[in-house]
SEPAMAR-580661 format. One record per residue (C-alpha): z, y, x; chain. Coordinates in steps of 0.25 Angstrom, whole numbers. Layout:
# SEPAMAR-580661
<r <Z Y X> "A">;
...
This chain:
# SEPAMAR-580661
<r <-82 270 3> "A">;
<r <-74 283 1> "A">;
<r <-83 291 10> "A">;
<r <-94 285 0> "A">;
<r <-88 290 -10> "A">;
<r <-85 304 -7> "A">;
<r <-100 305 -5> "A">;
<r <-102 301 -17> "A">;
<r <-92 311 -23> "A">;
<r <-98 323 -15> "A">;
<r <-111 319 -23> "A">;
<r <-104 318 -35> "A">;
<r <-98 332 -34> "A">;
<r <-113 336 -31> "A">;
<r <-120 328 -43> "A">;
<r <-110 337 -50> "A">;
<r <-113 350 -44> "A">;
<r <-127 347 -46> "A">;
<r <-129 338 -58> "A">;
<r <-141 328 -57> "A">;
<r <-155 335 -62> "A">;
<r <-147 352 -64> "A">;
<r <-147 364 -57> "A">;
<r <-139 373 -55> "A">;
<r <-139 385 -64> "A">;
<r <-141 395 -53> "A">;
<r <-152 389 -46> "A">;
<r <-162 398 -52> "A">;
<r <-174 397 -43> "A">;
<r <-183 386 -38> "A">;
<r <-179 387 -25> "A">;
<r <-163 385 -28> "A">;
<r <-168 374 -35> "A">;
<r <-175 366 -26> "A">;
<r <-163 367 -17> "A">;
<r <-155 361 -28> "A">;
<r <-164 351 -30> "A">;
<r <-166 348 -15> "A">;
<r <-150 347 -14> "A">;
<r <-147 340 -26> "A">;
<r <-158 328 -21> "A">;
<r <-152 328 -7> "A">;
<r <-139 325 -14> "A">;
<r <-143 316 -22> "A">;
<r <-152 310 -12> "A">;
<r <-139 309 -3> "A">;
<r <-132 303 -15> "A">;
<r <-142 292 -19> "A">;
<r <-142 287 -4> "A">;
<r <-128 286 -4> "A">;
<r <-127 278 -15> "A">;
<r <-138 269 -12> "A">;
<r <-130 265 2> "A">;
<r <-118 265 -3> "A">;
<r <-111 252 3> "A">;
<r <-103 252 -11> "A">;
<r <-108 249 -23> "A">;
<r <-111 260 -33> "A">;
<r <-115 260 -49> "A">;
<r <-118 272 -57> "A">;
<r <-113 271 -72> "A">;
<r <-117 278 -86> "A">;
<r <-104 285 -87> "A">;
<r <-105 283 -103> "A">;
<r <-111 269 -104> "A">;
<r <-106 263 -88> "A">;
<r <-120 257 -87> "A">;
<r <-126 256 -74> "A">;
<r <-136 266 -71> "A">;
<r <-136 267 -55> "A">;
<r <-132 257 -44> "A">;
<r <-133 259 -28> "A">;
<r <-138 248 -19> "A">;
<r <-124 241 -15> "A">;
<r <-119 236 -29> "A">;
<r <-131 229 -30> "A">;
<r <-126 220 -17> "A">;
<r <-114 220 -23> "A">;
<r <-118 214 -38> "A">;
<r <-131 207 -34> "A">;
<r <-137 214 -45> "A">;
<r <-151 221 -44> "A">;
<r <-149 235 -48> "A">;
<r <-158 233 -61> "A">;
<r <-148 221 -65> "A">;
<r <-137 233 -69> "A">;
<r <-143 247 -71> "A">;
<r <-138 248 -85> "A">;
<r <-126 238 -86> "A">;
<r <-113 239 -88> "A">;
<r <-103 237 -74> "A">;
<r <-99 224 -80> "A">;
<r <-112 219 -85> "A">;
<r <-116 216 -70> "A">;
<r <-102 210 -65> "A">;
<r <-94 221 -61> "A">;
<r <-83 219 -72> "A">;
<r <-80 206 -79> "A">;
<r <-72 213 -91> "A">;
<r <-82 220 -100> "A">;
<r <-69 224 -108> "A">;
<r <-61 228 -97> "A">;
<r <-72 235 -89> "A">;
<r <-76 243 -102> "A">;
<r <-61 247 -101> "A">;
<r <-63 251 -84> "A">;
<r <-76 258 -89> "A">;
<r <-69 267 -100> "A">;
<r <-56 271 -89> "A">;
<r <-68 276 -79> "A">;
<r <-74 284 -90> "A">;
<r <-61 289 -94> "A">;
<r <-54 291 -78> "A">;
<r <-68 293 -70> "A">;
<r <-63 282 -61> "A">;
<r <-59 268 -61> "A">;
<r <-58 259 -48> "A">;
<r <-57 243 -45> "A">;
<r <-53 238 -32> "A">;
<r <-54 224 -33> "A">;
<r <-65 221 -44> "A">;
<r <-72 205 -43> "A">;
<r <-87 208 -48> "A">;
<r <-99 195 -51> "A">;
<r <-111 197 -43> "A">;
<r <-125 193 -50> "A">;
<r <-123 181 -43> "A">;
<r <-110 176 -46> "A">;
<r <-102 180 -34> "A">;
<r <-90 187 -34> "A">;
<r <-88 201 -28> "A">;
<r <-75 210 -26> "A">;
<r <-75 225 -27> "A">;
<r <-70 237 -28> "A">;
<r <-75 246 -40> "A">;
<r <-74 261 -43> "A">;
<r <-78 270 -53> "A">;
<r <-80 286 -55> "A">;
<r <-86 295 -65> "A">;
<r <-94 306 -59> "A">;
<r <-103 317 -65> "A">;
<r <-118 318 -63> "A">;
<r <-126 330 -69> "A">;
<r <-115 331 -78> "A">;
<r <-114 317 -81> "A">;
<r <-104 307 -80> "A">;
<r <-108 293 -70> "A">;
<r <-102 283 -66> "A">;
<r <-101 280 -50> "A">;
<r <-95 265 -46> "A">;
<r <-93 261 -33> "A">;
<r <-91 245 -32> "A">;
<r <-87 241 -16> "A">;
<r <-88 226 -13> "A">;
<r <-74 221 -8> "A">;
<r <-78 209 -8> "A">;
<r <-76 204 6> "A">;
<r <-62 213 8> "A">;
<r <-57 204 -5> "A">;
<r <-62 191 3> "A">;
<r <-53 196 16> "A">;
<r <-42 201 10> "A">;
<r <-42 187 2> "A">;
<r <-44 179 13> "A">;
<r <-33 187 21> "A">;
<r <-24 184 10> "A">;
<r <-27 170 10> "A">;
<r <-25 170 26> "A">;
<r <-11 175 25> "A">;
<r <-7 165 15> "A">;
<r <-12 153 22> "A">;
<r <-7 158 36> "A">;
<r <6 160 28> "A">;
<r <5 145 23> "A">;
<r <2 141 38> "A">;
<r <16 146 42> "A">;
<r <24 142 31> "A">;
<r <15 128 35> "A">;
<r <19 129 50> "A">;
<r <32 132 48> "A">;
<r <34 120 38> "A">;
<r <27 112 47> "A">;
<r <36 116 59> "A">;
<r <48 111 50> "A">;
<r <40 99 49> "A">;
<r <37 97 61> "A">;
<r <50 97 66> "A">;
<r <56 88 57> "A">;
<r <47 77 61> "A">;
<r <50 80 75> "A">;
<r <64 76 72> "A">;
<r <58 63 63> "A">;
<r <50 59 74> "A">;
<r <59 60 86> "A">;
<r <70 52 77> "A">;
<r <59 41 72> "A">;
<r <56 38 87> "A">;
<r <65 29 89> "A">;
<r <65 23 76> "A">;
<r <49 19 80> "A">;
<r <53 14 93> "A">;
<r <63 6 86> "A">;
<r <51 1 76> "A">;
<r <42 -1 86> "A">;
<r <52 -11 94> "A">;
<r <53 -19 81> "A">;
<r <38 -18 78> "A">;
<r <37 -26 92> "A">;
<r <46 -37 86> "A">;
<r <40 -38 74> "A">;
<r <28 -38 81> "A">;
<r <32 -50 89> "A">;
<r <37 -58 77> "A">;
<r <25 -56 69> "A">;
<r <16 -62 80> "A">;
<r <24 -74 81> "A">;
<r <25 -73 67> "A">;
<r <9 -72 67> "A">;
<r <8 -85 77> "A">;
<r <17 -93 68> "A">;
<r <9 -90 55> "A">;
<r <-4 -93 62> "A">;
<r <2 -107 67> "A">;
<r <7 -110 54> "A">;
<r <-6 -107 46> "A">;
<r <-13 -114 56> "A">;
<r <-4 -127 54> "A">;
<r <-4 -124 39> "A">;
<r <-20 -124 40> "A">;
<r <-20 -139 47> "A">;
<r <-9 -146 37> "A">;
<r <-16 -140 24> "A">;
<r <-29 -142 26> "A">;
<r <-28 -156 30> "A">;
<r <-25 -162 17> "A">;
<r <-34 -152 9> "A">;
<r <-44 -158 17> "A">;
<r <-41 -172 13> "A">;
<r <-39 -167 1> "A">;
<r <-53 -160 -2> "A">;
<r <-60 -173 5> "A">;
<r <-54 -182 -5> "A">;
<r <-55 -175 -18> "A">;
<r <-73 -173 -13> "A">;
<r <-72 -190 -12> "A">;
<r <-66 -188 -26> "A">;
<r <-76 -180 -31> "A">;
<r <-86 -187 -23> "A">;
<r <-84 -201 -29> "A">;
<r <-88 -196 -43> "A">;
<r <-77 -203 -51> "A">;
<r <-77 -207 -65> "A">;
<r <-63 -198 -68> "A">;
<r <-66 -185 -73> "A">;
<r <-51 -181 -68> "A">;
<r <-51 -186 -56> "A">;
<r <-64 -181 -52> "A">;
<r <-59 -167 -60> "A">;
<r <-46 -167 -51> "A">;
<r <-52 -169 -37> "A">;
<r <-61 -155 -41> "A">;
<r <-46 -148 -43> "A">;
<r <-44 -154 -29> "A">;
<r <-55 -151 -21> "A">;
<r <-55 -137 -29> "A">;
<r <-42 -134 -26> "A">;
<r <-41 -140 -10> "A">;
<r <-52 -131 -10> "A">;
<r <-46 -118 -13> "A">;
<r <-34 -122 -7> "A">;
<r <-42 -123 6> "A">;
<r <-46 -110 2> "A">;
<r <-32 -105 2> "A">;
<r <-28 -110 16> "A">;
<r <-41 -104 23> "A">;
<r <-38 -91 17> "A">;
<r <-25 -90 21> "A">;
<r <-28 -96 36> "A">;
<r <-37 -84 37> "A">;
<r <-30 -75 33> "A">;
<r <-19 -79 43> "A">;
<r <-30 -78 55> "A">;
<r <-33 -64 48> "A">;
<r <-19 -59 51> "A">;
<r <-16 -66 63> "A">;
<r <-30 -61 69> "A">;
<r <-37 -74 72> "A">;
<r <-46 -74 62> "A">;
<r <-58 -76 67> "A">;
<r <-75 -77 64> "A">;
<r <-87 -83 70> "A">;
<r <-101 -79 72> "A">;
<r <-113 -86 70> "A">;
<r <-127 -82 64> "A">;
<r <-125 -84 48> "A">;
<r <-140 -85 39> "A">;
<r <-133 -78 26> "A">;
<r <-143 -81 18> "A">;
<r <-140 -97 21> "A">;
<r <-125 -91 22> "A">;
<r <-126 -85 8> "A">;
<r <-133 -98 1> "A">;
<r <-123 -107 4> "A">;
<r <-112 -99 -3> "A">;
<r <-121 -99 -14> "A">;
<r <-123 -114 -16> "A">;
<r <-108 -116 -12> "A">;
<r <-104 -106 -24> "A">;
<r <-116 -108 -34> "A">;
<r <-108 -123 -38> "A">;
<r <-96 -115 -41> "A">;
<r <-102 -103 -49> "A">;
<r <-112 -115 -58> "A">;
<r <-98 -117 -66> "A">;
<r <-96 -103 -69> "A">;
<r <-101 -92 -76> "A">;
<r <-105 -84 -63> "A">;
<r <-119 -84 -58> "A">;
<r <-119 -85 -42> "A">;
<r <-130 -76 -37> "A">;
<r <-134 -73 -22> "A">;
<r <-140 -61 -16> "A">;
<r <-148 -62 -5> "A">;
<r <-155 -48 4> "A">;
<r <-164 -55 13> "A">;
<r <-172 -70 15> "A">;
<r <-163 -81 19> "A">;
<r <-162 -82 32> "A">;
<r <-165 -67 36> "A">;
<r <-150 -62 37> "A">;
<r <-143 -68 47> "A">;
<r <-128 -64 53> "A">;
<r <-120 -65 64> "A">;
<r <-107 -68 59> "A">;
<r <-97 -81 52> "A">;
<r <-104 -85 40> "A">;
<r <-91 -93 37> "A">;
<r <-84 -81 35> "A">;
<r <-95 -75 27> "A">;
<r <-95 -87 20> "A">;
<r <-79 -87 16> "A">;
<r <-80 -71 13> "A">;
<r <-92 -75 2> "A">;
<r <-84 -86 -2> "A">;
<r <-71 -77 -4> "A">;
<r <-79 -66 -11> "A">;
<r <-88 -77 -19> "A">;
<r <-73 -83 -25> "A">;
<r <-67 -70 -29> "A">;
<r <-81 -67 -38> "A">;
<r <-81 -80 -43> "A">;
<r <-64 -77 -46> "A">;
<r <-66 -65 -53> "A">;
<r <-79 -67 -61> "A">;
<r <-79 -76 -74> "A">;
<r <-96 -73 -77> "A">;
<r <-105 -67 -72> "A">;
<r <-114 -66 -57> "A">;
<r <-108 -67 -43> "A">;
<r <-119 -62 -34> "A">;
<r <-116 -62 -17> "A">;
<r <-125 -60 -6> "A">;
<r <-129 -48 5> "A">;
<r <-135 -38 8> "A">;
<r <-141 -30 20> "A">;
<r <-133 -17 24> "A">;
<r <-136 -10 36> "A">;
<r <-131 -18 48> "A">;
<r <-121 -27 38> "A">;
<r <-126 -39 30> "A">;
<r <-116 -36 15> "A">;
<r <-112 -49 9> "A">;
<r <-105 -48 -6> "A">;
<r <-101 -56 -18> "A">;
<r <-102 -48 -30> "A">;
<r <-98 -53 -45> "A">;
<r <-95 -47 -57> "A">;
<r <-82 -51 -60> "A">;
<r <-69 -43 -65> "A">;
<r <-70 -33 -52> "A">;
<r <-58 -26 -47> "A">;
<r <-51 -13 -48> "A">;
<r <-53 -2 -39> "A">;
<r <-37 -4 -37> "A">;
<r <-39 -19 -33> "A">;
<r <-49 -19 -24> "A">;
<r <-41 -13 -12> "A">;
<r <-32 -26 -14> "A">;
<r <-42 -38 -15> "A">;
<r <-43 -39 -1> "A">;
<r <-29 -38 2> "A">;
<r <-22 -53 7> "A">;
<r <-18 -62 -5> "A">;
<r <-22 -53 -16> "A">;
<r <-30 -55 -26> "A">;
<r <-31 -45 -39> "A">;
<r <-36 -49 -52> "A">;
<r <-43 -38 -57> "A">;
<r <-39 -39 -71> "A">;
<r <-24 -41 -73> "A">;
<r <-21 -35 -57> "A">;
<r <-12 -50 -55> "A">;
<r <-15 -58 -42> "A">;
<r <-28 -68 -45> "A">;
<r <-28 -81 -40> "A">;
<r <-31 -85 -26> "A">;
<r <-22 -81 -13> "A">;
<r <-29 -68 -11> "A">;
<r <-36 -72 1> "A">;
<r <-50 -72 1> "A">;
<r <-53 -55 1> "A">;
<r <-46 -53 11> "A">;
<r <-51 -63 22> "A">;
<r <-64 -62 16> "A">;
<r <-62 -46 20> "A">;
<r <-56 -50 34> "A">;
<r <-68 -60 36> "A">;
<r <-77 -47 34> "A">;
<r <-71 -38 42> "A">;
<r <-70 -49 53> "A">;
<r <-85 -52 52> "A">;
<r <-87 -36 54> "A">;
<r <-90 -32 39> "A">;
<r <-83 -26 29> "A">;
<r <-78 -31 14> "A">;
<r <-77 -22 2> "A">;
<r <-78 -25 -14> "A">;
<r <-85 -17 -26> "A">;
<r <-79 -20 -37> "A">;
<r <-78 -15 -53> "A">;
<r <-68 -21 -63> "A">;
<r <-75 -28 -75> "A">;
<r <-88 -26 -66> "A">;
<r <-87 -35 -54> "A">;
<r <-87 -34 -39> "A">;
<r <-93 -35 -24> "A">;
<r <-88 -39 -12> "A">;
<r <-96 -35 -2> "A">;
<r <-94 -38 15> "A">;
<r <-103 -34 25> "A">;
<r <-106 -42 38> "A">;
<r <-112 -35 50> "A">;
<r <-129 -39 52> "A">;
<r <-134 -32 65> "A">;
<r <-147 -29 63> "A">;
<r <-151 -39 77> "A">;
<r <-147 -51 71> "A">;
């Protein structure tokens, strides 16, 4: 650059030895004239080719107006402007300065001093892009006449380096300060674990006992639920036998015929109770088990139907079932008993939280899965709520956040049946809109 420009400043001192378009007065002849003419084009030959490959950029301004009225090849680059796009404008009509005030000022203090210089000046290019310079100004004469010669170096890519090596030594500073505090760290925990070894040695001997204590625990538990199952369901047996001869007999008294309803009702759900909570005992002591045999889910589906159609007749809730295929079509290897007490589970939890409306259940085909659901349009749940509802004995009211009726039961084995059977168990739900519970059961393609 500073060889560029002593070139150019040796032209200078010529174009003002020999102004543009004048003679000297004592070239008198044709033949002194010619060699000035030869001369002065050689030198202004040498000048134009200089400043058309120049590797810096180079504007030539009106000295009294600062318009544009030359511009070499590189600031073109530079400002991704054609050279027709600023003959004529002013240095900040074409992105050079941002301030029209404050370059006004810059442009009256070059006029004034014949020089004015910035080193680190952020200039817009026609499209958009932000370039970083360096920008210098002089006043020289030609023929007598003031120009104006800047010369605008892209610094573009030193900025980026010197940045990024700013940047570097900060983060390689943070990286020590990191690695010494780490070092601290480290060592501390160092001391921690060393001292909590024999604390998890102590802990594991203890783990061992308890581990002991629960299994015996566990084997107690399982006996005792066992005997529980035999003394309870004896009596609600006889129970649920004699209050169907009471209703089978068809007897004048209204109350009598009305209590033995609440009987058989009630041996019913209590039956319900005891089976949940004998399940759940085989979930937690791991001998839960589940058979296989091929299930017709259409036949599978239609009994649930006609066994819950009676008990939706007496409310306000239309019982709909939904059906993919032809009867008979879709078969599946797997327990249709278990289906049938998940549909069930699901089927009384719509039924619990729906006053009016449509319950609608049935399947669908997805990939190798067969997707059962039960989907109502009841209170729904909260998004809060749903991580609970299949948690053991809990059941969350979705209105007033209390424990519903019920032991709490019925999600949860119905969600370890599913995963049992080799599907999964999930709900969609809305509050005020309703919800799905939908469970997938595995269908190979080959059966």
């Amino acid at each position: 650059m500073h060889g560029m420009k002593d070139k150019l400043s040796e032209e200078g001192k010529q174009a003002k030895k020999f102004p543009l378009g004048s003679k000297p007065a004592n070239f008198s002849n044709e033949t002194e004239n010619h060699q000035f003419d030869e001369k002065f084009k050689e030198s202004e030959m040498r000048y134009r080719r200089l400043f058309e490959t120049a590797q810096d950029g180079i504007l030539i301004l009106d000295f009294e107006t600062g318009n544009i009225v030359d511009a070499n090849p590189f600031i073109m680059k530079i400002l991704d402007f054609p050279l027709s796009g600023i003959m004529g404008k002013k240095l900040w009509e074409i992105g050079l300065f941002s301030n029209k005030e404050e370059s006004e000022v810059a442009f009256i203090e070059l006029k004034t001093n014949g020089y004015v210089r910035f080193e680190d000046m952020p200039i817009q290019r026609k499209n958009g892009k932000i370039a970083e310079v360096e920008f210098i100004c002089n006043v020289y004469l030609v023929n007598d006449t003031k120009v104006i010669q800047c010369n605008i170096r892209d610094i573009t890519d030193r900025k980026r380096a010197e940045n990024a090596l700013v940047v570097s030594e900060q983060n390689l500073k943070e990286q020590n300060s990191n690695f010494r505090d780490l070092n601290k760290e480290y060592a501390n925990l160092n001391e921690e674990l060393t001292e909590s070894i024999g604390q998890i040695q102590h802990m594991n001997n203890n783990l061992i006992i308890a581990k002991l204590k629960a299994e015996e625990s566990d084997h107690l538990k399982s006996a005792f639920l066992a005997n529980m199952s035999h003394e309870i369901r004896t009596p609600m047996n006889a129970i649920m036998g004699f209050s169907e001869l009471i209703l089978g007999l068809e007897l004048a008294n209204e109350n009598l015929n009305k209590y033995a309803r609440i009987i058989n009702t009630s041996t019913q759900q209590l039956l319900t109770i005891i089976s949940d909570i004998i399940d759940i005992s085989k979930i937690e002591a791991g001998q839960f088990t589940v058979d296989s045999e091929l299930v017709n889910v259409s036949a599978l589906l239609a009994d649930i139907f006609d066994t819950y159609k009676r008990v939706f007749d007496s409310k306000k809730i239309k019982l709909h079932l939904s059906t993919e295929r032809p009867a008979d079509s879709v078969q599946i290897q797997s327990d249709g008993n278990r289906i049938k007490q998940v549909f069930c589970n699901l089927l009384n939890n719509a039924i619990k939280f729906t006053r009016e409306g449509e319950i609608d259940f049935g399947y669908k085909m997805k990939d190798n899965f067969i997707e059962f659901y039960v989907k109502d349009n009841g209170i729904g749940i909260t998004p809060e709520d749903q991580s609970l509802i299949f948690e053991r004995f809990m059941q969350v009211n979705a209105t007033n956040k209390q424990l519903n009726s019920g032991n709490g039961l019925g999600l949860s084995i119905s969600k370890a049946l599913v995963e049992k059977l080799g599907g999964t168990l999930s709900v969609y739900s809305e509050p005020g809109v309703g919800s799905t519970f939908a469970f997938t059961i595995p269908y190979p393609n080959e059966i």
